[in-house]
C-alpha positions in Angstrom: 28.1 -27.0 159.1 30.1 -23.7 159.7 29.2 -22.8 155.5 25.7 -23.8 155.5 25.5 -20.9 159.0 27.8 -18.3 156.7 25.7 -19.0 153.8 22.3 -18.4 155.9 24.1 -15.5 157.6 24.4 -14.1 154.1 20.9 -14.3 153.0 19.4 -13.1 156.2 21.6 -10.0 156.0 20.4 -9.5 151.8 16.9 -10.1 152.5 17.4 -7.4 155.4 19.0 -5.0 153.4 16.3 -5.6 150.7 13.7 -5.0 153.5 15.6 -1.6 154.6 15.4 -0.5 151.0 11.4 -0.9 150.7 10.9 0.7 154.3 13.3 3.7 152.9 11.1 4.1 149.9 7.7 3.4 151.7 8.5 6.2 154.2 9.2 8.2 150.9 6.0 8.2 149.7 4.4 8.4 152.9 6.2 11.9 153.0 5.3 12.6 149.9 1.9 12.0 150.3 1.5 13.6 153.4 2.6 16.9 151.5 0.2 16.2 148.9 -2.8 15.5 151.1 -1.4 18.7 153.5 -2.1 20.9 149.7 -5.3 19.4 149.3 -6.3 20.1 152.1 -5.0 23.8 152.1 -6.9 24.2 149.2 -10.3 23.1 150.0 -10.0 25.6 153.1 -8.9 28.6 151.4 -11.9 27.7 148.9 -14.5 27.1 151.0 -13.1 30.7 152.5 -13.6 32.1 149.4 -17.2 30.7 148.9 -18.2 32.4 152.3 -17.1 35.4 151.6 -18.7 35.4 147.9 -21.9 34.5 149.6 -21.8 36.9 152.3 -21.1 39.4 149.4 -24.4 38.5 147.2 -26.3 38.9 150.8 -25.4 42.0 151.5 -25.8 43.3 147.5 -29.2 41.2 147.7 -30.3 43.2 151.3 -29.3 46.5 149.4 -31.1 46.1 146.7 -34.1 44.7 148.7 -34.1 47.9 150.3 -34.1 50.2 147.1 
């Protein structure tokens, strides 16, 4: 009896180990992914800024020359 709870002892404390491993990793890419997204992200912004300001540009040149 005291083997068979050693040997169960033993595989409960693998598969948790194994489990600990995965979590580790899956909080890896999380993080990883959070950076990525967080880029993205930066990137859309400072594009769409960009696209404003081209637009307001062509207004303005478009009211000036309107006005010639």
């Amino acid at each position: 009896m005291k083997s068979i709870i050693e040997k169960q002892i033993l595989e409960f404390k693998e598969e948790l180990k194994t489990h600990k491993e995965r979590l580790e990793q899956a909080q890896a890419v999380v993080a990883n992914e959070i950076k990525f997204i967080n880029m993205l992200e930066g990137g859309v912004q400072a594009q769409e800024l960009l696209l404003k300001k081209v637009q307001e540009e062509e207004e303005v040149k478009d009211k000036q020359e309107i006005a010639k």
